[in-house]
C-alpha positions in Angstrom: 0.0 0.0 0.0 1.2 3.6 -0.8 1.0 5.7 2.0 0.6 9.1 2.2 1.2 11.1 5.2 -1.9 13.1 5.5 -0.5 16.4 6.8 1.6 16.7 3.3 -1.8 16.2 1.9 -3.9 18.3 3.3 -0.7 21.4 2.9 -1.2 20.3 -0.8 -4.9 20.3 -0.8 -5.0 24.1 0.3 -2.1 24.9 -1.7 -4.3 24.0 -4.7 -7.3 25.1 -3.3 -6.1 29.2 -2.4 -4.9 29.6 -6.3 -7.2 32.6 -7.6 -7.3 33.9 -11.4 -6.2 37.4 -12.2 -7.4 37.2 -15.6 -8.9 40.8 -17.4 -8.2 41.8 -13.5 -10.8 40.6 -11.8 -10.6 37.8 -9.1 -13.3 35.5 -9.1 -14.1 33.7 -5.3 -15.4 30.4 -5.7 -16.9 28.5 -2.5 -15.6 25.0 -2.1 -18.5 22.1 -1.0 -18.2 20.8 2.4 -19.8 17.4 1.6 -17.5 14.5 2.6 -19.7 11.1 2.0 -19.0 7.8 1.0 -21.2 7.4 -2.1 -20.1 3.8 -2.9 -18.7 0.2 -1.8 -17.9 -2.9 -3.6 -15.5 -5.9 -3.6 -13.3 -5.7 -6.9 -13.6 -9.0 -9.2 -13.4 -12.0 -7.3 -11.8 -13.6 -4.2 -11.2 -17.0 -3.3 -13.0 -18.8 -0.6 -11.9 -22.5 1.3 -15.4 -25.1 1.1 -15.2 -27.8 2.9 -12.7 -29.9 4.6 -10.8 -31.1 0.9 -10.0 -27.3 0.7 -11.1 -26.6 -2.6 -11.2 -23.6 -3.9 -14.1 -21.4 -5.6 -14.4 -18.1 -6.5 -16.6 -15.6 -4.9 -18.0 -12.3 -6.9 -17.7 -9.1 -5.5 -20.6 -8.2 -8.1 -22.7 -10.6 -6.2 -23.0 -9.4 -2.6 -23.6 -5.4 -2.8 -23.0 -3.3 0.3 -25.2 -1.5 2.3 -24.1 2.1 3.4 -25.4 3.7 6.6 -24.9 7.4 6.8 -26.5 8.2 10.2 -24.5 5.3 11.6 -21.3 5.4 9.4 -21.7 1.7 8.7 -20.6 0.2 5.2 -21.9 -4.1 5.2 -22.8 -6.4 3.0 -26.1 -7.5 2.9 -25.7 -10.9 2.5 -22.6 -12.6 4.0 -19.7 -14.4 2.4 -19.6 -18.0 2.3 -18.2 -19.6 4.9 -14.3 -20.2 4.9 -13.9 -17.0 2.2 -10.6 -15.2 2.5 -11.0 -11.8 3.1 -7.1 -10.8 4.2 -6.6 -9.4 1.0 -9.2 -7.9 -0.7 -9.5 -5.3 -3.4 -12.6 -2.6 -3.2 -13.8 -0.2 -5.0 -14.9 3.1 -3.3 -16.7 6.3 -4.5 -16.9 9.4 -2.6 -17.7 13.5 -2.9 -14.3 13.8 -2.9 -11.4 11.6 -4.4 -9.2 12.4 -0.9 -10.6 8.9 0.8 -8.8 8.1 3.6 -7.8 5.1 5.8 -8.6 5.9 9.7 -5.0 4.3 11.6 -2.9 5.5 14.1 -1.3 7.3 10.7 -4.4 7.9 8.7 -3.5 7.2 5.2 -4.5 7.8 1.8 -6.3 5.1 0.1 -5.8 4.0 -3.3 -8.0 1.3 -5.3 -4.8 -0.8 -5.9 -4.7 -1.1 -2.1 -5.5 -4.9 -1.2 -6.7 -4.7 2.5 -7.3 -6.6 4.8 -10.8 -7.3 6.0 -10.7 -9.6 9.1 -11.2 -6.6 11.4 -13.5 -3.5 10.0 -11.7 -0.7 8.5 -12.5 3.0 9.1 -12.5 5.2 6.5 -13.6 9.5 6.0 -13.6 11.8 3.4 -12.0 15.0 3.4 -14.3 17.5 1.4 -12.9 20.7 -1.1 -13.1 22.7 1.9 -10.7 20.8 3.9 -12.8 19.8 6.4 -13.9 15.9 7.2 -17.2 14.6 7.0 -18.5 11.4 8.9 -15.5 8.4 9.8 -17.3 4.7 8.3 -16.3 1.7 9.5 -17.1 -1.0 6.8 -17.0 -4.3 7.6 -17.1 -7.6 5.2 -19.4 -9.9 6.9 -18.6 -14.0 6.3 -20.8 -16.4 7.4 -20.0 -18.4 11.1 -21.4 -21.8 9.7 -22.0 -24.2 6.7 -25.1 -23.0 5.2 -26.1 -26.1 3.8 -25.7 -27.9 7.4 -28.6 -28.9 9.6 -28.1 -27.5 13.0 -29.9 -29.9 15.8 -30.3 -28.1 19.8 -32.2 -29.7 22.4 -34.8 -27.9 23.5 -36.2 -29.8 26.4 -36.1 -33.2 28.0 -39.4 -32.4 30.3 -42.1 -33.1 27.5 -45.4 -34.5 28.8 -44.7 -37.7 31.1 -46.1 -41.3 30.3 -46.4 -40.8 26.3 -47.1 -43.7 24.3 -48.5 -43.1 20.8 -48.8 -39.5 19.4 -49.1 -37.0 16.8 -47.9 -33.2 16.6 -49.9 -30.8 14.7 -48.1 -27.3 14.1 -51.0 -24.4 13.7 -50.2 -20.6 14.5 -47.2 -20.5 15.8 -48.0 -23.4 18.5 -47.1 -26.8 18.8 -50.2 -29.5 19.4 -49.3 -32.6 20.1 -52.7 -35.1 20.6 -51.5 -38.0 22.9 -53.4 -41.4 22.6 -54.8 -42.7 26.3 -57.0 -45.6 27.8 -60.4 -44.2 27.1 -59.8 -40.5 25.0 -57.1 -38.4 23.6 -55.6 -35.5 25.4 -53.6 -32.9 23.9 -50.7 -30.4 25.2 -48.8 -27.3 23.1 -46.6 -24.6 23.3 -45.4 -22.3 21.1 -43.0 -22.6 18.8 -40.9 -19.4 20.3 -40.5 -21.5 23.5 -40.8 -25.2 23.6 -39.8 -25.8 27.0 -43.5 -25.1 28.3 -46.2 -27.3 27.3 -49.6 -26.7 28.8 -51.3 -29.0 31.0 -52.3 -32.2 29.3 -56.2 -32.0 29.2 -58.3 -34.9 28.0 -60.2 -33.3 24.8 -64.3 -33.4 25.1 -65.7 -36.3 22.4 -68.5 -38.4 23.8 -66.4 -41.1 21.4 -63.1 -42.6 21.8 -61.6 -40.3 19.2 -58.7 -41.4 16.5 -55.4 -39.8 16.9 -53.6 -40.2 13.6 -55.9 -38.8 11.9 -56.3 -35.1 13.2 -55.2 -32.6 10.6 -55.1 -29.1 10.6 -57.1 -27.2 8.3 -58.0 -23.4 7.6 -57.2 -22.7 11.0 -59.5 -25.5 12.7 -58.6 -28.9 14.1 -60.2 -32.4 12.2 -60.6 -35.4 13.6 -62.4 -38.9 13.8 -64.4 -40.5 16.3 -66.7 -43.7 15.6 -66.8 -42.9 11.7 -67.7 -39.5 12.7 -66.1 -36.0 12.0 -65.3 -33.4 14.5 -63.8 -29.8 14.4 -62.2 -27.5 17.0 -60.3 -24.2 17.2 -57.8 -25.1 20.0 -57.6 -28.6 20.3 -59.5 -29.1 23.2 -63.2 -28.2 22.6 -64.5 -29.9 19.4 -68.1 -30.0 17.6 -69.3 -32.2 15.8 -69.4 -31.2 12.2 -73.1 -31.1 10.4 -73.0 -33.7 8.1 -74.5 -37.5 7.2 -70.8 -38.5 5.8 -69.2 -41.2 7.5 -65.3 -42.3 7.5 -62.8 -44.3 7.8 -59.9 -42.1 7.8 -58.9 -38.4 7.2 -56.0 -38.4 4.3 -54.4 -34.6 4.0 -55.3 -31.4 3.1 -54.7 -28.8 0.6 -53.9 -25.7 2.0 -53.6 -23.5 -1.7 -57.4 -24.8 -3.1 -58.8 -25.1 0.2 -59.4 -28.9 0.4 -60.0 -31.8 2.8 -59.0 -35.6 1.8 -61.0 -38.1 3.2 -61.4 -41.8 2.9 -65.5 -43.3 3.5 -65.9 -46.7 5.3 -66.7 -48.0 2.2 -63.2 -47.1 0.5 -64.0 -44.1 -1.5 -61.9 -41.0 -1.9 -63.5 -38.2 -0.4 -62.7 -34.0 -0.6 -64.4 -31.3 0.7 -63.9 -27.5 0.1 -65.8 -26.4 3.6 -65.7 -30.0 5.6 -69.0 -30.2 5.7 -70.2 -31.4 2.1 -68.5 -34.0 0.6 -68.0 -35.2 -2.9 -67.2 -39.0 -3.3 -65.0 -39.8 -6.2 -63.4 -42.9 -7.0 -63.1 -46.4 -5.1 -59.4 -46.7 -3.9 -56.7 -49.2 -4.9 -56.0 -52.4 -2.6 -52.2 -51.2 -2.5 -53.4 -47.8 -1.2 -51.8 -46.4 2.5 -54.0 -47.9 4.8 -51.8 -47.1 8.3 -49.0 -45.0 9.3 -49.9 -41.9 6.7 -47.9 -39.0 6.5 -48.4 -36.4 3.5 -46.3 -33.3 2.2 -48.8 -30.7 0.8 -46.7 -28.0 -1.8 -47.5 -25.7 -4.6 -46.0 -26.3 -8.2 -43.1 -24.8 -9.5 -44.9 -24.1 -12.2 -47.8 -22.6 -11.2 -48.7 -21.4 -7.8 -52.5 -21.7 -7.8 -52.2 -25.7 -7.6 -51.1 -28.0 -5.1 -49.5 -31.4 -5.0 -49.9 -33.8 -2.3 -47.5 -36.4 -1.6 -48.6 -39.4 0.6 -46.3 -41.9 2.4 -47.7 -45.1 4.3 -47.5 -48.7 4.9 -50.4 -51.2 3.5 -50.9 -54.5 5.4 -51.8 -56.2 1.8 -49.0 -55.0 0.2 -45.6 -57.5 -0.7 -43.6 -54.3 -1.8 -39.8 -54.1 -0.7 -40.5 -50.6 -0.5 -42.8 -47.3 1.5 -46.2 -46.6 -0.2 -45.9 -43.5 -2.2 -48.8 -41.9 -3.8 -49.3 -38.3 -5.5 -52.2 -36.0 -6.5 -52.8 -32.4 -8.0 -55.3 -30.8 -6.1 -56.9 -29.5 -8.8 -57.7 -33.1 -10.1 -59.3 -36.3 -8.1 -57.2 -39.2 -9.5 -54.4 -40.4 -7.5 -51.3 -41.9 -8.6 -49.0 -44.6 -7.4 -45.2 -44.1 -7.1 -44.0 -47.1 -5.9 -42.2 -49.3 -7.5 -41.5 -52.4 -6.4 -37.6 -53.4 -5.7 -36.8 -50.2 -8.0 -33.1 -49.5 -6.7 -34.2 -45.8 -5.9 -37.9 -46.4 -4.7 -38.9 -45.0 -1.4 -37.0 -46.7 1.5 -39.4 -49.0 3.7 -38.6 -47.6 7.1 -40.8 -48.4 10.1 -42.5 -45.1 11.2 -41.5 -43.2 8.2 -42.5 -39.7 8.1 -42.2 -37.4 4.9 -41.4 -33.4 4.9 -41.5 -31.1 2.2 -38.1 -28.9 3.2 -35.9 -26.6 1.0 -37.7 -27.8 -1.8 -37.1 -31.3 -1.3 -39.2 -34.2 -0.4 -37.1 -35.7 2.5 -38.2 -39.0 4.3 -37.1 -40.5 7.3 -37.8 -43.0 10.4 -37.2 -46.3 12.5 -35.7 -49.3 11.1 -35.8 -50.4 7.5 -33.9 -51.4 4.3 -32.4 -49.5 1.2 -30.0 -51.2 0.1 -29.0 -52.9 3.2 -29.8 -52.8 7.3 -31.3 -49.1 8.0 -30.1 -47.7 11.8 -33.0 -46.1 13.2 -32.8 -42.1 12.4 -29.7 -42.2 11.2 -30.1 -40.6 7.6 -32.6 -38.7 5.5 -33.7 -39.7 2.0 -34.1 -37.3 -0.6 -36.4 -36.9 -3.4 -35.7 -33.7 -6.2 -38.1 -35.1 -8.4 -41.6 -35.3 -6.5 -41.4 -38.7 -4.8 -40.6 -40.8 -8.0 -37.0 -41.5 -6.8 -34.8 -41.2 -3.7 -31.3 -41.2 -2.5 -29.4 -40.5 0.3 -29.4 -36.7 1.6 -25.5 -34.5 1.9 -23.6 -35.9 3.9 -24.9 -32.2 5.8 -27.6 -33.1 6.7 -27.8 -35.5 9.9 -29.6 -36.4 13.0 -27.8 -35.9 16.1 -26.4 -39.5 17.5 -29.2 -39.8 20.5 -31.7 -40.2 18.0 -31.5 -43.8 17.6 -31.3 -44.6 21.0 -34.2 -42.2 21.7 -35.9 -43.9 19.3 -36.2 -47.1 20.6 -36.3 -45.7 24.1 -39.7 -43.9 23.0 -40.9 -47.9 21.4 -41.3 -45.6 18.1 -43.5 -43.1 19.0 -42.7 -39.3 18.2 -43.8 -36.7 15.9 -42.3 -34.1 13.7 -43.7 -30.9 12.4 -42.2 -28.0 10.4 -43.1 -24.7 11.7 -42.8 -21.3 9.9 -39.2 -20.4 10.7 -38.2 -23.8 8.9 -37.3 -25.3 11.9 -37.9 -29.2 12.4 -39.4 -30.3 15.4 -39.4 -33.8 16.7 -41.2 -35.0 20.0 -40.2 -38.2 21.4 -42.2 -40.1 24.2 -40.6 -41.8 26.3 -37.6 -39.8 27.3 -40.0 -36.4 27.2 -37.5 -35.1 24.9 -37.7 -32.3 22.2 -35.8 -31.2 19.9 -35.2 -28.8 16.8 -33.3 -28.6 13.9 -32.8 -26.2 10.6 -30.5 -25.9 8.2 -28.3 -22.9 8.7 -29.0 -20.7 5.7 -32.4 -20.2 6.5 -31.4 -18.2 10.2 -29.2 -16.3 7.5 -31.2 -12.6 7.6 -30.5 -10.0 5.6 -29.6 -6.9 7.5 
């Protein structure tokens, strides 16, 4: 870097600045501007960032992560951080000002000059010295990097004093809370807490159904509870107070829900694929498949990528008829009534069979994942996630990034297979074990990456 000393400056500055013209005899007085901001701030080109643990080397445009400038605080960032591991100990920027006299704020301030390479690992002060000679605002700009792997799932315990003496269960994420509805001896009873805390679950209350109600089949929809008891439909607000819902329909089980065309799934006790746009009249459409889901049903409800107005629903179970090597997948648009079967018998990238399988829709993936099983070999309970990029047809094994923590498996048989897992609206993952009262949650890291 070539430094200038600033006092040999500034004598310069108002060496050039007192010249006057005498020209025809007249002296003209011209009043220099006192404005001394920092009009602009970008990286130069590229610089070179370390991914991973093999060290390899990308490239990482400046052009690419623009940079905020705060003149009431005198703060210069980017918006969005660097990736993780980028090198910022020599880095070329390019600054524009009122005034080309920029300077770098030391013990020696110093004259900056866009060939300086500088290093960013500490923030760098810099102020502008205006035509008067005077110095407007000092900035301290600062090149943020991000702390962790974006791409990484990030699993904290949140609390190991979940309801006591939980067997089977199902969570049920609805505005902002957590319900989870916990099967007993003679009725369901449900707790929750919100998803800002976790720790505090409210009193487990025995819900009020004359009938011994179903748990796995409550669903949230348009901001009401469903569930089954004795064939029959019932609806609540919070969980705890439901009403019987006004109509003659009768069934067997309560599929998903469409939360883009505003539609209930439902199966009759006679096998027929039901939907309702107000869950109280219900169209019957086609007699289901013997290889249907019939137990264990978990569903993934998403818009298309190309075109937001429609749904498509993804549903993952186990069927007692079934010989399959493999889960039961099925898929629908929501626009349409005709399901679709995606399973496909010992297919080497079908849908692994995994006891207690669950099935997410999460940074535009399908991801599944569970108790024991087979894909290609012995599964260990909760020890991977499969992936699925194109809509349930085929699956594979997730990055290497993302992972459960070790105690899952343990936890898992410790709970006999009972837990649940929602997504809430900060993209964290929730799962609930019984058992050990534990919960837990889990994101990937780029999505607690805010702008600032």
């Amino acid at each position: 870097m070539k430094l200038k000393v600033l006092n040999i400056i500034f004598s310069l500055f108002i060496a050039a600045c007192t010249i006057t013209s005498c020209l025809d005899m007249e002296a003209t007085e011209y009043e220099y501007s006192s404005d001394a901001s920092i009009t602009g701030f970008s990286i130069v080109d590229s610089i070179i960032t370390v991914v991973g643990l093999e060290d390899t080397l990308s490239s990482v445009q400046g052009k690419d992560y623009p940079f905020i400038i705060d003149h009431n605080e005198g703060l210069i960032y980017n918006a969005d951080s660097l990736p993780i591991h980028t090198d910022i100990s020599k880095v070329l920027v390019n600054i524009t000002a009122d005034t080309y006299y920029i300077y770098i704020v030391a013990d020696t301030d110093s004259l900056w000059e866009s060939t300086d390479t500088l290093n960013f690992n500490k923030p760098i002060q810099f102020k502008v010295m205006a035509e008067n000679g005077t110095f407007g605002r000092t900035y301290r700009a600062e090149i943020l990097v991000h702390k962790q792997d974006p791409d990484s799932l990030t699993w904290k315990q949140i609390t190991t004093n979940f309801a006591s003496n939980v067997e089977a269960q199902k969570a049920i994420y609805m505005k902002d809370r957590i319900y989870v509805f916990i099967e007993q001896e003679t009725q369901i009873a449900v707790t929750s807490s919100s998803t800002k805390d976790g720790k505090t679950w409210t009193e487990l209350e025995v819900i009020d159904i004359p009938s011994k109600a179903d748990h796995t089949s409550v669903i949230a929809w348009e901001n009401a509870f469903y569930i089954l008891a004795d064939n029959q439909l019932y609806t609540s607000t919070n969980g705890l107070n439901w009403t019987k819902v006004n109509t003659e329909q009768t069934f067997s089980k309560l599929l998903a829900s469409s939360s883009n065309n505003k539609k209930l799934i439902g199966i009759d006790t006679e096998n027929y694929y039901l939907s309702s746009t107000d869950g109280t009249n219900w169209e019957k459409h086609g007699l289901l498949p013997s290889e249907f889901p019939s137990n264990n049903i978990s569903f993934a409800d998403y818009t298309l990528d190309t075109n937001s107005d429609i749904n498509r629903i993804v549903l993952l179970g186990n069927n007692e008829n079934s010989t399959d090597t493999t889960t039961v997948v099925w898929s629908q648009i929501d626009t349409d009534n005709e399901w679709f079967s995606l399973t496909y018998e010992n297919h080497k990238n079908a849908c692994p069979n995994l006891e207690n399988a669950n099935i997410i829709r999460y940074d535009n993936k399908l991801f599944t994942f569970g108790g024991i099983g087979q894909y290609n070999g012995y599964v260990t309970p909760f020890s991977v996630f499969y992936e699925s990029t194109d809509n349930g047809i085929s699956w594979k094994l997730a990055s290497e990034k993302l992972t459960f923590p070790n105690e899952f498996s343990n936890l898992y048989y410790e709970a006999d297979g009972n837990y649940s897992c929602i997504i809430d609206n900060e993209q964290y993952i929730w799962i609930i074990w019984s058992g050990s009262g534990e919960v837990w949650r889990g994101r990937i890291n780029k999505f607690g990456f805010k702008k600032q």
